[in-house]
Backbone of each chain as ProteinMPNN parsed JSONL, in Angstrom:
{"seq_chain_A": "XXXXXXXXXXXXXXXXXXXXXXXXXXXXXXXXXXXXXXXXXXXXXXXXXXXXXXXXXXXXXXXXXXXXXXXXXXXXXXXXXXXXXXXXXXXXXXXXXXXXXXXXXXXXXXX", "coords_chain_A": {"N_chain_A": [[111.546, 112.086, 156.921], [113.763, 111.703, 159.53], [114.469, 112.73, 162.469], [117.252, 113.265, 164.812], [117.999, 113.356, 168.57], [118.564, 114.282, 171.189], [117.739, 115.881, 173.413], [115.129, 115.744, 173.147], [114.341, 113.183, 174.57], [113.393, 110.865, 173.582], [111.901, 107.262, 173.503], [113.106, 104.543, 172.709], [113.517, 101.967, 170.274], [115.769, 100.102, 168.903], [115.522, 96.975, 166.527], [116.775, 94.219, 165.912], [117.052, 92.662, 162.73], [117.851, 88.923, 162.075], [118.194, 87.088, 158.792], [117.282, 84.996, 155.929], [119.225, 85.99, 152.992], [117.33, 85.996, 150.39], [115.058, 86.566, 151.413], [114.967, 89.115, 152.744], [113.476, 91.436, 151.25], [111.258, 90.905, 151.58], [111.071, 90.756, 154.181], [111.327, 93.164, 154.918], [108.641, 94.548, 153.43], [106.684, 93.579, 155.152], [107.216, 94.629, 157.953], [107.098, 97.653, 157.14], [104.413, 97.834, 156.578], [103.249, 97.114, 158.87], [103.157, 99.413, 160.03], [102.772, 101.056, 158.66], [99.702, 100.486, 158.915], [99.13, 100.315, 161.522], [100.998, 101.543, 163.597], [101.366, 104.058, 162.715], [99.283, 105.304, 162.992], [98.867, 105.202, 166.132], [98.864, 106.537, 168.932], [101.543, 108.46, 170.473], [103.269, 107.559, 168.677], [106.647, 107.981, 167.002], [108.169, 107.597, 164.766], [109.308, 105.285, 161.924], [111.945, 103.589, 160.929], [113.819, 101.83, 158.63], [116.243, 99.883, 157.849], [118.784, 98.339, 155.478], [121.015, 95.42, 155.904], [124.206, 95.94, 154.145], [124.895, 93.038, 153.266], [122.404, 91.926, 152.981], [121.93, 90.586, 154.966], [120.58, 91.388, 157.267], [118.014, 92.662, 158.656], [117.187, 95.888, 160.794], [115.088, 97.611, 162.526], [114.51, 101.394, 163.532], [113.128, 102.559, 165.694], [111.323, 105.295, 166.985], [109.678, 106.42, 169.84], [107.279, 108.255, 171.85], [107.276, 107.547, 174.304], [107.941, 105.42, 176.602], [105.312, 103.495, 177.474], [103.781, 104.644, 175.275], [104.519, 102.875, 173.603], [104.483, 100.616, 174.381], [101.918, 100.172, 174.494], [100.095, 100.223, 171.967], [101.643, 97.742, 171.238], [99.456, 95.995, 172.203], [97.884, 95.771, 169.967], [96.007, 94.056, 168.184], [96.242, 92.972, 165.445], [99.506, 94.506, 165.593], [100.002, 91.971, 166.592], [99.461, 90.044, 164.818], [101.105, 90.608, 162.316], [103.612, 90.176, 163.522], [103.858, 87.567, 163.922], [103.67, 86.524, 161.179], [106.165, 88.466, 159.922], [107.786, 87.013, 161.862], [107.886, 83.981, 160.997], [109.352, 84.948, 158.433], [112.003, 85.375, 159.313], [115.4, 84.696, 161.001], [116.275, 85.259, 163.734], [115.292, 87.706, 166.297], [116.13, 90.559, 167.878], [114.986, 93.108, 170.066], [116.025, 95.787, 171.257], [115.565, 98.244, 173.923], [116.299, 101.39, 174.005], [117.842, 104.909, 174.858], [118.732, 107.791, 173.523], [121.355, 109.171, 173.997], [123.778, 111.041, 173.212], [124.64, 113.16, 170.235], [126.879, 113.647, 167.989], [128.088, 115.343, 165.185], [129.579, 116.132, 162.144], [130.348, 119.329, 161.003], [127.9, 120.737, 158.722], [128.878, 120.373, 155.054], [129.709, 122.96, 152.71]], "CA_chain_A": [[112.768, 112.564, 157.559], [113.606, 111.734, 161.183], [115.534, 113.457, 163.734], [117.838, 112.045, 166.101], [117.868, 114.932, 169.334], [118.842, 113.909, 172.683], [117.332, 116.642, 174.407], [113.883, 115.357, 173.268], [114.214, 111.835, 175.265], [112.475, 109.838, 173.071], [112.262, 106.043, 173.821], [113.914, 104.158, 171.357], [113.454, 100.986, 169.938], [116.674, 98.975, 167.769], [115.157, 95.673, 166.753], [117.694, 93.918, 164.658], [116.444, 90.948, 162.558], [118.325, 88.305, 160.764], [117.449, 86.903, 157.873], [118.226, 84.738, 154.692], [119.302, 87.547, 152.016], [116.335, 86.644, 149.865], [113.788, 87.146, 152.16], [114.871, 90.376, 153.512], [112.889, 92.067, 150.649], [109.606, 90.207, 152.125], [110.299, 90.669, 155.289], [110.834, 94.996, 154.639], [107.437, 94.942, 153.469], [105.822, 93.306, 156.401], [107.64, 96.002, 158.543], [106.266, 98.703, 156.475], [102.889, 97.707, 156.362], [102.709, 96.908, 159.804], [103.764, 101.307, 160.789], [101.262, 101.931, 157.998], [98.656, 99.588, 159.136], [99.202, 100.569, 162.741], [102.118, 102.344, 164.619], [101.291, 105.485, 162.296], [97.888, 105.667, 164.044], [98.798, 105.268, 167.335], [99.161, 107.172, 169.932], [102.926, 108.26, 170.388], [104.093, 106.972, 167.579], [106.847, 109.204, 166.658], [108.839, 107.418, 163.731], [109.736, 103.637, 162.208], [113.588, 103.747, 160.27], [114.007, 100.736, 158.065], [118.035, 99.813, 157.163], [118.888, 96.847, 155.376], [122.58, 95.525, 155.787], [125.365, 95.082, 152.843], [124.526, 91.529, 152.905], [120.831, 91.552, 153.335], [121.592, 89.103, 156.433], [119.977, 91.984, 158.769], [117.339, 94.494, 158.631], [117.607, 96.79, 161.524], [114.131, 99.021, 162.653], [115.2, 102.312, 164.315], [112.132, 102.905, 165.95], [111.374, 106.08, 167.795], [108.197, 106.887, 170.551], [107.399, 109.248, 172.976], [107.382, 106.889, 175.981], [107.597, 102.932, 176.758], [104.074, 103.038, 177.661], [102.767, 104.177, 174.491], [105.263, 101.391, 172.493], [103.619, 99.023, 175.007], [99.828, 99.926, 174.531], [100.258, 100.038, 170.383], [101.812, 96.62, 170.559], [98.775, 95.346, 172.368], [96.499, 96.003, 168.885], [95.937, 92.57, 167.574], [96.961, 93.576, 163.875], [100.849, 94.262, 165.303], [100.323, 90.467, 166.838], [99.402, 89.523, 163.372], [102.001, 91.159, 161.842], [104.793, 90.019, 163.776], [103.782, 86.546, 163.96], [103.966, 86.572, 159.764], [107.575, 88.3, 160.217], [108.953, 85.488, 162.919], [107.949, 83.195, 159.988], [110.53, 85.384, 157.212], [113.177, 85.299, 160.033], [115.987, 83.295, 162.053], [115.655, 85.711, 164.933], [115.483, 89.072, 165.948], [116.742, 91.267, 168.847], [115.008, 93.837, 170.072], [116.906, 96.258, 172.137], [115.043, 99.691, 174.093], [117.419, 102.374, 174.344], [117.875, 106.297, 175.233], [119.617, 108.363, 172.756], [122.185, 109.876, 174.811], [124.909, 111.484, 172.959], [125.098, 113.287, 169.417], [128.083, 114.466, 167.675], [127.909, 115.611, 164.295], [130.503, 117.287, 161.52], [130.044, 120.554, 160.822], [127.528, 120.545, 157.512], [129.43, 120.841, 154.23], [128.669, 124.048, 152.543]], "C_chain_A": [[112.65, 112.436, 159.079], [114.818, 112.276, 161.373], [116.242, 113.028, 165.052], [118.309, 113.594, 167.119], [117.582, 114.388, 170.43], [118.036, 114.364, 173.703], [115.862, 116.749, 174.503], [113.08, 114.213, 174.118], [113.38, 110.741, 174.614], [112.82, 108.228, 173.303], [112.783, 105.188, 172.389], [113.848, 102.675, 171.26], [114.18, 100.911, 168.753], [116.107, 97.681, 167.507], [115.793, 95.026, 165.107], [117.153, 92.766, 164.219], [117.04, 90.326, 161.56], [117.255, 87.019, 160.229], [117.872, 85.945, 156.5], [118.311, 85.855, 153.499], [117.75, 87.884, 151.111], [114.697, 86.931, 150.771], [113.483, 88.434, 152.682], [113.759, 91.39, 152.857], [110.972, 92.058, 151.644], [109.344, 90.763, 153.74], [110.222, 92.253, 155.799], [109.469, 95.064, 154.766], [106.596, 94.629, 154.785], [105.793, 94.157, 157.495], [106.9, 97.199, 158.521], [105.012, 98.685, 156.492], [102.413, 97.465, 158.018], [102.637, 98.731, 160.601], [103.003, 101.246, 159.949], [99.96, 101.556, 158.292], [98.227, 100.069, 160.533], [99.594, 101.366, 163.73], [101.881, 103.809, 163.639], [100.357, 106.205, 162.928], [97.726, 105.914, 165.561], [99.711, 106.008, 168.361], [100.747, 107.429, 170.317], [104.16, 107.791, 170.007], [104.853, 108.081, 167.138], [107.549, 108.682, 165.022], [109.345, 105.735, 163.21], [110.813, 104.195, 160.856], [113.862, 102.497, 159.469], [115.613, 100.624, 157.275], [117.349, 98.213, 156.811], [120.269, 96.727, 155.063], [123.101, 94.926, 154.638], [124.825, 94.21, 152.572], [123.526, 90.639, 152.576], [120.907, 90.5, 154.073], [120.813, 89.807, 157.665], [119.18, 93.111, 158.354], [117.151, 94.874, 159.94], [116.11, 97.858, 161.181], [114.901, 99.901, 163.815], [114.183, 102.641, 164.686], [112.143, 104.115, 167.563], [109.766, 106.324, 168.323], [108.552, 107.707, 171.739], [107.542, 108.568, 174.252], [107.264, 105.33, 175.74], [106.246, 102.697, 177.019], [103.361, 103.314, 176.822], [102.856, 103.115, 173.33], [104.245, 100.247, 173.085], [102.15, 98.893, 174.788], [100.07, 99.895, 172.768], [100.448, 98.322, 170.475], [100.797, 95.865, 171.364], [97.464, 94.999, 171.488], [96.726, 94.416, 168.326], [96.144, 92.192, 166.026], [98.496, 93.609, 164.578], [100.988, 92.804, 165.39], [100.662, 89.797, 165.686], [100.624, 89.502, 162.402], [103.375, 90.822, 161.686], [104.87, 88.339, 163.637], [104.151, 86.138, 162.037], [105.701, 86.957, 159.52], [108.483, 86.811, 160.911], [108.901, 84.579, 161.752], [109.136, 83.454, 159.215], [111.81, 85.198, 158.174], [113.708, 84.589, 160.744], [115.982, 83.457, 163.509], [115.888, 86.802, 164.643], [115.628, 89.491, 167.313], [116.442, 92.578, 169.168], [115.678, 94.747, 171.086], [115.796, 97.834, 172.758], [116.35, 100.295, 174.813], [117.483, 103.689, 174.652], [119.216, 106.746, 174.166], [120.616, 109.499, 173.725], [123.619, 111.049, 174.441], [124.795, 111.902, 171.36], [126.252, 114.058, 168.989], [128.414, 113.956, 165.93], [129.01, 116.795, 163.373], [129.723, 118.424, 161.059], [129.225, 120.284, 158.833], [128.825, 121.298, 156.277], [128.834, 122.027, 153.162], [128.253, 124.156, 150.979]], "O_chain_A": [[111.736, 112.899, 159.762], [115.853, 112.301, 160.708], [115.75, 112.55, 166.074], [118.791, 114.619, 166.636], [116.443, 114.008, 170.702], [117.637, 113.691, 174.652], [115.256, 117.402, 175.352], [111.873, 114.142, 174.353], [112.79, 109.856, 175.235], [114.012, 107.922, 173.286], [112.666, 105.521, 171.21], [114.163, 102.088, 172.295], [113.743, 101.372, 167.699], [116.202, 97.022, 168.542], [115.517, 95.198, 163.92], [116.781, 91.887, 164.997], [116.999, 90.733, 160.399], [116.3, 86.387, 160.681], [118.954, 86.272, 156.012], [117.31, 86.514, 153.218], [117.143, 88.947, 150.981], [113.606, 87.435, 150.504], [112.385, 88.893, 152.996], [113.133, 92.126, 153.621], [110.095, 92.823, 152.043], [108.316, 91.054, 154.351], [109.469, 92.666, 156.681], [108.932, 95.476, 155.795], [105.912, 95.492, 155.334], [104.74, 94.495, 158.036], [106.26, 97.714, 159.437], [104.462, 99.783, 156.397], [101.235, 97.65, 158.323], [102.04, 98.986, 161.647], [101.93, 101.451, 160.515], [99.051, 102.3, 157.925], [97.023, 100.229, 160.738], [98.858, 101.849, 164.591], [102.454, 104.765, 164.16], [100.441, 107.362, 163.339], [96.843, 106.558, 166.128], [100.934, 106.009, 168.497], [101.308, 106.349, 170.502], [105.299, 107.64, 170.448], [104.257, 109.118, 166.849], [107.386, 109.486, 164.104], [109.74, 104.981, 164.1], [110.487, 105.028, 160.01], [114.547, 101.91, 160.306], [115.949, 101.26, 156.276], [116.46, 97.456, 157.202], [120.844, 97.481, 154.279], [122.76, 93.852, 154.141], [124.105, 94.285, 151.576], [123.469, 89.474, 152.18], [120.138, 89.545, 153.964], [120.466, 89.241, 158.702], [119.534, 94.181, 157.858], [116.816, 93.846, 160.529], [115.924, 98.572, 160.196], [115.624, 99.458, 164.708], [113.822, 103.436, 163.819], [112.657, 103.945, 168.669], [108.811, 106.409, 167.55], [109.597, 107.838, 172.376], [107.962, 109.186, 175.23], [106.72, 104.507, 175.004], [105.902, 101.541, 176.773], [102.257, 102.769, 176.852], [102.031, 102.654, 172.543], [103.542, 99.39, 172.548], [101.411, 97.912, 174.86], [100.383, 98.71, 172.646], [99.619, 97.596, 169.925], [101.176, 94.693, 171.355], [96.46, 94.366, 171.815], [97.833, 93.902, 168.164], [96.172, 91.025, 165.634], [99.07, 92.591, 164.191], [101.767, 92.21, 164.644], [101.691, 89.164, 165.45], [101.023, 88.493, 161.82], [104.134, 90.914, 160.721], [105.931, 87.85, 163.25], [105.061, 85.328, 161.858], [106.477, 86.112, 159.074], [109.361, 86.028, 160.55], [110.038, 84.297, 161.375], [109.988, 82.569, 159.136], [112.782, 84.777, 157.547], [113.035, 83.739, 161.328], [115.819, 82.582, 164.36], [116.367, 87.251, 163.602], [115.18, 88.652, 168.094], [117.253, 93.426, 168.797], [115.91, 94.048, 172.072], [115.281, 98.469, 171.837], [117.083, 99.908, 175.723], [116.295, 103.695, 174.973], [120.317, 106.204, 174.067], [120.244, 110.648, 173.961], [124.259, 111.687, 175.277], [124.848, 110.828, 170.76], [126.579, 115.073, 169.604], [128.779, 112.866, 165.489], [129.227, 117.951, 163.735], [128.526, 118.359, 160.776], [129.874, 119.784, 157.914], [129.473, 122.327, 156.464], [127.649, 122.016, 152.828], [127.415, 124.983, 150.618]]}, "seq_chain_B": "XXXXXXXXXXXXXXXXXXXXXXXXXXXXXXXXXXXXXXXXXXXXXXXXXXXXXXXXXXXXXXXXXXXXXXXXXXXXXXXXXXXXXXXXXXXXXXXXXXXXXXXXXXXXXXX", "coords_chain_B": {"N_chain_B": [[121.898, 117.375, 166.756], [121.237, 114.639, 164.465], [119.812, 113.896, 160.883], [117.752, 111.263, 159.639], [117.26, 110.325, 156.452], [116.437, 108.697, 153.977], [116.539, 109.71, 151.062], [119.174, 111.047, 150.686], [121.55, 108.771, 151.004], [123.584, 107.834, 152.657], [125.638, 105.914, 153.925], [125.338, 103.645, 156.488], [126.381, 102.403, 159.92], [125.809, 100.694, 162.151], [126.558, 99.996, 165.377], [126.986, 97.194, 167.826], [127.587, 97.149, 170.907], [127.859, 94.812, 173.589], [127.527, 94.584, 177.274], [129.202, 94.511, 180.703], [126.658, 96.283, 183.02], [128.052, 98.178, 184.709], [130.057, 98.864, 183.51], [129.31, 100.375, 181.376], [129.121, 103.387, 181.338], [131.827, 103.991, 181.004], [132.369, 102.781, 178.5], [130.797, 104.148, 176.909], [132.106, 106.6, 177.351], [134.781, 106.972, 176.103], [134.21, 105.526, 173.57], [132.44, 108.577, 172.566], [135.025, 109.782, 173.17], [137.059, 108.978, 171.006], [135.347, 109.322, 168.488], [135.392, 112.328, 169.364], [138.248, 113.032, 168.878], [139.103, 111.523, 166.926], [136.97, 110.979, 164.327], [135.667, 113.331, 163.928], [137.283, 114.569, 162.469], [137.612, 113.242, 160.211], [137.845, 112.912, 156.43], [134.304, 112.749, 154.841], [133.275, 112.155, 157.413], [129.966, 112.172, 159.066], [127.999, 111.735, 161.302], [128.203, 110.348, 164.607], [125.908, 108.629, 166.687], [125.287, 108.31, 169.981], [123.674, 105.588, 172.257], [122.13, 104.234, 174.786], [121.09, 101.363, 176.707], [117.805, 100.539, 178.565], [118.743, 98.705, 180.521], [121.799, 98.667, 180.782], [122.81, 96.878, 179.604], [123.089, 97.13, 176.998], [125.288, 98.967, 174.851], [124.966, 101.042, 171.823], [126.198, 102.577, 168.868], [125.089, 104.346, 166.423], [125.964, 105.281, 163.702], [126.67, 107.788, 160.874], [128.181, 108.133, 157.311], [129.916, 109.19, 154.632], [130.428, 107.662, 153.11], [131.329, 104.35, 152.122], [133.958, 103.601, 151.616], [134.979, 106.015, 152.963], [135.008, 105.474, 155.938], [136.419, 103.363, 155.799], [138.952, 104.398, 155.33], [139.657, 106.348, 157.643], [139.35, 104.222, 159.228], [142.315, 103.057, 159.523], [143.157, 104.877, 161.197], [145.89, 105.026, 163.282], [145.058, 106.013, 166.194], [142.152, 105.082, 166.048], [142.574, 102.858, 166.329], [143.725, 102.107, 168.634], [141.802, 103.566, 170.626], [139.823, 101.522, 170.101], [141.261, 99.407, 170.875], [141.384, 99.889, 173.451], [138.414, 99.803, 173.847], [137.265, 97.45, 173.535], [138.24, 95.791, 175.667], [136.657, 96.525, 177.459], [134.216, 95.587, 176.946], [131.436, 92.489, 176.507], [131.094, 91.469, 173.896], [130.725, 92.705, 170.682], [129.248, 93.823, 167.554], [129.139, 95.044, 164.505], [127.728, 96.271, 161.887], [126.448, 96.975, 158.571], [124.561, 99.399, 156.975], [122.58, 100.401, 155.025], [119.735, 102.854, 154.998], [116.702, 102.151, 154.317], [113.815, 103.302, 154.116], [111.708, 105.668, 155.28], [109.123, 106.286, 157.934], [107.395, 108.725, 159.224], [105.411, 109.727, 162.0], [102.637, 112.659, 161.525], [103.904, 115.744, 162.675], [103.203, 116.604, 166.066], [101.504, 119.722, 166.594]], "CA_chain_B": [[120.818, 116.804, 165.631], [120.533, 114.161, 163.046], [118.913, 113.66, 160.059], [117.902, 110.54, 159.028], [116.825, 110.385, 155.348], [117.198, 107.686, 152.87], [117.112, 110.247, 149.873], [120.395, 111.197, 150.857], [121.942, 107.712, 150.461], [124.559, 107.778, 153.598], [126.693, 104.217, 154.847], [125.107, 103.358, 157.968], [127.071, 101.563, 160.417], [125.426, 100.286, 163.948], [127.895, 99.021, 166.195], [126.122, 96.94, 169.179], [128.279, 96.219, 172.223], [127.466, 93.729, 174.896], [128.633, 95.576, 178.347], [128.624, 94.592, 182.291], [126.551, 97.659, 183.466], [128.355, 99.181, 185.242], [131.326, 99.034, 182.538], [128.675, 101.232, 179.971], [129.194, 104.719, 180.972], [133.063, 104.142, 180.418], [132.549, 102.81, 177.174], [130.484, 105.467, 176.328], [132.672, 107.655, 177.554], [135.773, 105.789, 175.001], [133.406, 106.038, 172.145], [132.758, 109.812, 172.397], [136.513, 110.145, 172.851], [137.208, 108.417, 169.252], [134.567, 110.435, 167.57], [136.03, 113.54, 169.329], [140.142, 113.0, 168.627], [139.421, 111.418, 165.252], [136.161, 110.815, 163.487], [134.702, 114.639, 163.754], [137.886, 115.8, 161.543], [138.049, 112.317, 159.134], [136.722, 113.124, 155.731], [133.219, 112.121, 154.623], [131.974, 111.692, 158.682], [128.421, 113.101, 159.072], [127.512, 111.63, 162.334], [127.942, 109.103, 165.638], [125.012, 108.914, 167.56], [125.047, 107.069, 170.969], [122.413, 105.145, 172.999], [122.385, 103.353, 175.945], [120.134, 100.634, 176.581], [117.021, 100.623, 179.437], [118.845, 97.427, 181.169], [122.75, 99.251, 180.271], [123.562, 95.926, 179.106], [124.182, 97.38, 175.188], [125.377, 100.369, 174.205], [124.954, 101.246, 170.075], [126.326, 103.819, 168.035], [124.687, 104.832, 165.057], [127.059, 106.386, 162.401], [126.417, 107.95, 159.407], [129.114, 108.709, 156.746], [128.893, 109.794, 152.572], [130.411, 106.021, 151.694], [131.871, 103.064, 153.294], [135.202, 103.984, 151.967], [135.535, 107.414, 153.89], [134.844, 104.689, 156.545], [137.455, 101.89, 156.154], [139.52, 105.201, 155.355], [139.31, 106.613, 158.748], [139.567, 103.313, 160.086], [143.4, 102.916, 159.102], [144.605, 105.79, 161.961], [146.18, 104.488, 164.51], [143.98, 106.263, 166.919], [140.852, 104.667, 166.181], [142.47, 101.643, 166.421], [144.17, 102.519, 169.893], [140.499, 103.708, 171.412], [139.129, 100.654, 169.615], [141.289, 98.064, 171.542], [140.232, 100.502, 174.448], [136.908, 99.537, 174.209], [137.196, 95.711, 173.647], [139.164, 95.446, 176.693], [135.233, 96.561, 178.61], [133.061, 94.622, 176.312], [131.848, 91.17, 176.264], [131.246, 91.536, 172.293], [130.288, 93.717, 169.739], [128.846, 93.807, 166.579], [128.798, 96.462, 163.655], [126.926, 95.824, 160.72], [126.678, 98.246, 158.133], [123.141, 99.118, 156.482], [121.834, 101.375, 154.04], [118.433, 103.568, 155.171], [115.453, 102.215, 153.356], [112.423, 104.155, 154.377], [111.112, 106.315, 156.946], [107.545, 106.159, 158.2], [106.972, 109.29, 160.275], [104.068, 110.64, 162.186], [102.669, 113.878, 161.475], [104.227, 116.581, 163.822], [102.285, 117.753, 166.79], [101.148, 120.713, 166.942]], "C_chain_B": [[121.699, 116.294, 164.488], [119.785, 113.875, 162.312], [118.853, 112.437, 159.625], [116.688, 110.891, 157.667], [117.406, 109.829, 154.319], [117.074, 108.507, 151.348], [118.462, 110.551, 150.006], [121.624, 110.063, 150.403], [123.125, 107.524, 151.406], [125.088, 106.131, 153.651], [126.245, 104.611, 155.957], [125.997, 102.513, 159.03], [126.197, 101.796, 161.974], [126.237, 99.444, 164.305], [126.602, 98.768, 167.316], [126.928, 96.629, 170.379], [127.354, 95.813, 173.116], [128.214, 94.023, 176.487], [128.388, 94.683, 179.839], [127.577, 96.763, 182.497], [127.323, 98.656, 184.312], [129.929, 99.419, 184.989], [130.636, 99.854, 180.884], [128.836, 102.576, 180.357], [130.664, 104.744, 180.819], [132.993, 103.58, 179.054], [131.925, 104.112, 176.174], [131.187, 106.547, 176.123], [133.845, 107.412, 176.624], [135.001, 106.072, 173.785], [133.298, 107.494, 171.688], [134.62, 110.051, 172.003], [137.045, 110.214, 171.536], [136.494, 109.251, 168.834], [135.182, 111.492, 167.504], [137.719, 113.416, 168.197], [140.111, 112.992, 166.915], [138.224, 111.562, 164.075], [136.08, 112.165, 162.781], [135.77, 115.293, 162.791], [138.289, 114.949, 160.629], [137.192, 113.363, 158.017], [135.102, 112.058, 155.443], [132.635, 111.337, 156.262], [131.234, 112.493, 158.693], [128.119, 113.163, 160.496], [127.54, 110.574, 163.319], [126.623, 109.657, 166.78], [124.763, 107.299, 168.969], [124.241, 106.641, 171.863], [123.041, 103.837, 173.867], [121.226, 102.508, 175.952], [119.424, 100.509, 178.3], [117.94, 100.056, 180.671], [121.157, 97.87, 181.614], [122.99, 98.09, 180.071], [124.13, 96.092, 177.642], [124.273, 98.617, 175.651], [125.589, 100.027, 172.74], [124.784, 102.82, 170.023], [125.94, 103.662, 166.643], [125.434, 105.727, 164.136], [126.841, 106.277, 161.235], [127.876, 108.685, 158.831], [128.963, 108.949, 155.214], [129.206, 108.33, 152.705], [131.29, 105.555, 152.728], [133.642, 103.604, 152.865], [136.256, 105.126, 152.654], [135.789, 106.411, 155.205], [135.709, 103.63, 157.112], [138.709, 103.417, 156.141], [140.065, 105.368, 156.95], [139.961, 105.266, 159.397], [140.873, 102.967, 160.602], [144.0, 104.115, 160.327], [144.535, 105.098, 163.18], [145.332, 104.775, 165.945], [143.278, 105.845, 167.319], [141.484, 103.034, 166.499], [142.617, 101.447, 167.879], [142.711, 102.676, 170.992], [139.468, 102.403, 170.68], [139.256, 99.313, 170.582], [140.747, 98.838, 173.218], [138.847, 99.702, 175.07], [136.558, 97.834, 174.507], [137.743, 95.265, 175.044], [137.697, 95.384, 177.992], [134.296, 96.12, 178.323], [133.221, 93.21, 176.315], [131.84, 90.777, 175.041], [130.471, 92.529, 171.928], [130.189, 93.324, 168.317], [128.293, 94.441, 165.446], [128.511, 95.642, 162.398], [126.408, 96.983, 159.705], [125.608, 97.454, 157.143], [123.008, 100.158, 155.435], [120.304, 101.56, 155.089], [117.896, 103.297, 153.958], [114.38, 102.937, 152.78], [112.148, 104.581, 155.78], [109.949, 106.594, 157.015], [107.685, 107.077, 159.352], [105.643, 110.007, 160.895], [103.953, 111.758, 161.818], [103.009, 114.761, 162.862], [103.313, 116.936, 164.973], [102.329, 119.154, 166.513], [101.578, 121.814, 168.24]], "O_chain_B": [[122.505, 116.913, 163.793], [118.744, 113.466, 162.826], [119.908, 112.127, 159.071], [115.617, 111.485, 157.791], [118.464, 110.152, 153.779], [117.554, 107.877, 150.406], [119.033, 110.103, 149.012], [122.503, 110.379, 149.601], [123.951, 106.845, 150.796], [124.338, 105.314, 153.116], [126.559, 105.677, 156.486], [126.343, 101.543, 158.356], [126.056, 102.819, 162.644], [126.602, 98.398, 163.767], [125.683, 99.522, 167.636], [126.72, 95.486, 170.785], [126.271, 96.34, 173.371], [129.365, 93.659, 176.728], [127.267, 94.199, 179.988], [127.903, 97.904, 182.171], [127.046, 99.848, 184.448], [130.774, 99.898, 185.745], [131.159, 99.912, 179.772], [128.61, 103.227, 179.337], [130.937, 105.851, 180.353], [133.832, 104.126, 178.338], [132.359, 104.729, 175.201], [131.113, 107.321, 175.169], [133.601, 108.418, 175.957], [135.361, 106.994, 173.053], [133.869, 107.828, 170.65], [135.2, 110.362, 170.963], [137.425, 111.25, 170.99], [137.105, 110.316, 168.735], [135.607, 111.968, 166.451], [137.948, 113.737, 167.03], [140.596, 113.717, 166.047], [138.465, 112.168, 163.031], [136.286, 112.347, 161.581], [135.475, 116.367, 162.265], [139.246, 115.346, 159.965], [136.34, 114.207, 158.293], [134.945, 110.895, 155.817], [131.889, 110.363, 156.362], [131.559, 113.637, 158.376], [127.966, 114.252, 161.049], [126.817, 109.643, 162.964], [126.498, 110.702, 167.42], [124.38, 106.13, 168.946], [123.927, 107.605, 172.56], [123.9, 102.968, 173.719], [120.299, 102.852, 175.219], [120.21, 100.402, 179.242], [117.987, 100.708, 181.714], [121.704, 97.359, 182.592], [124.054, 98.035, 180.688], [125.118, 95.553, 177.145], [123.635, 99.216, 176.517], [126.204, 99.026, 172.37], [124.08, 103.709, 170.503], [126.481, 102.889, 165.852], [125.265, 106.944, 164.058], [126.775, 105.263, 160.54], [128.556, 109.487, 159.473], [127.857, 108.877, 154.679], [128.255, 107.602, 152.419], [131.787, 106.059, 153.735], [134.428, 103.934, 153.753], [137.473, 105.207, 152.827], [136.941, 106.532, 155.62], [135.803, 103.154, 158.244], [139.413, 103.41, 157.151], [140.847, 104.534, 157.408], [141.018, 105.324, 160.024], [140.973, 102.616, 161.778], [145.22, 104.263, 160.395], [143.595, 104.712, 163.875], [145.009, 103.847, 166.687], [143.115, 105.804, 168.539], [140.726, 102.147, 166.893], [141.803, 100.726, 168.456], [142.605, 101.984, 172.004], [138.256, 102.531, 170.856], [138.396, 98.527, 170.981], [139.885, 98.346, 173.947], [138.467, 99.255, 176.152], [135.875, 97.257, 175.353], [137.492, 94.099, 175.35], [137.602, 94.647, 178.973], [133.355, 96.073, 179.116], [134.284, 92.597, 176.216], [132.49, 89.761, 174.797], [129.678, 93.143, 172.642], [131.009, 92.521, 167.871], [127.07, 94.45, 165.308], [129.017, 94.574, 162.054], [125.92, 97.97, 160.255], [125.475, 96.309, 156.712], [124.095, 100.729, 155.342], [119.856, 100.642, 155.776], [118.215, 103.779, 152.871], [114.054, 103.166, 151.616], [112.289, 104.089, 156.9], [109.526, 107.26, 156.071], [108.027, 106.591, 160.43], [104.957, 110.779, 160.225], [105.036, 112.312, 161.632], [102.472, 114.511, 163.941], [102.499, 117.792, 164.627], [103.404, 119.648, 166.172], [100.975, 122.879, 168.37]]}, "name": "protein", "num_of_chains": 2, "seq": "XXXXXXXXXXXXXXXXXXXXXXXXXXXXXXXXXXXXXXXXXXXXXXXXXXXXXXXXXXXXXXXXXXXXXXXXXXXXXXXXXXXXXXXXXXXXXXXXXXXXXXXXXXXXXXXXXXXXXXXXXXXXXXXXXXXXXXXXXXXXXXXXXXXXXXXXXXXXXXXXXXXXXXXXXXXXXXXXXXXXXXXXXXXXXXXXXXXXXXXXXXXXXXXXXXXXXXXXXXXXXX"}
């Protein structure tokens, strides 16, 4: 379970990646294994979010850390290199975006 | 606060706009608006969550709802359409893509 909470500032990593539909399955796991392999261990790792769209043309990580400098020292372990270099293979590209969660607004829970 | 949690089974929708910077805190500000006026009292909305990007060249909203058709629902009031062309009018594109939540890989809490 993750938490989306403005007033925590967490750095934020969107990294959208397309894909041909059947690969998306393949290229989930590589994802997954790379936050269990790695980004679970390290240092200010706070959370990795895995969507996959309608179409399976896009999976979408929602990735949350405590700061850009400990996203940046994690991805210097030579296992994410590995990792990602095996992804770029499953994919046509990918887009990562760093962002600041700035704004929630949420309906009132149903009771 | 949101929750993300793929037991739940929500319609994801990430919208990405493409902004001049210093045309992203009025879209932001346009986006809230919509949420406020209309989303927060459609049925089946849960949640828009908005982020700005390091560079402000994107802004993305993250919205969760029970099902895509509360979704296209919603979509149909004039309103949203009204603060929709709004927004296009300050973007150079945008791109919503609607996902399902796979899995969540989170650290253990600090302490």
């Amino acid at each position: 379970m993750t938490i989306l909470d403005p007033s925590v500032g967490y750095f934020i990593l969107i990294n959208t990646f397309t894909v041909e539909p059947e690969k998306a399955e393949a290229l989930l796991a590589i994802l997954s294994k790379a936050t269990e392999d790695v980004f679970l261990h390290a240092p200010g790792f706070v959370s990795a979010n895995l969507h996959i769209s309608d179409d399976r043309r896009h999976v979408a990580n929602y990735g949350q850390w405590r700061s850009k400098k400990d996203y940046e020292q994690a991805g210097k372990n030579p296992a994410v290199q590995s990792h990602m270099r095996e992804a770029a293979k499953l994919v046509s590209s990918f887009e990562p975006v760093f962002y600041d969660l700035v704004k929630v607004q949420a309906a009132e829970r149903e009771a």
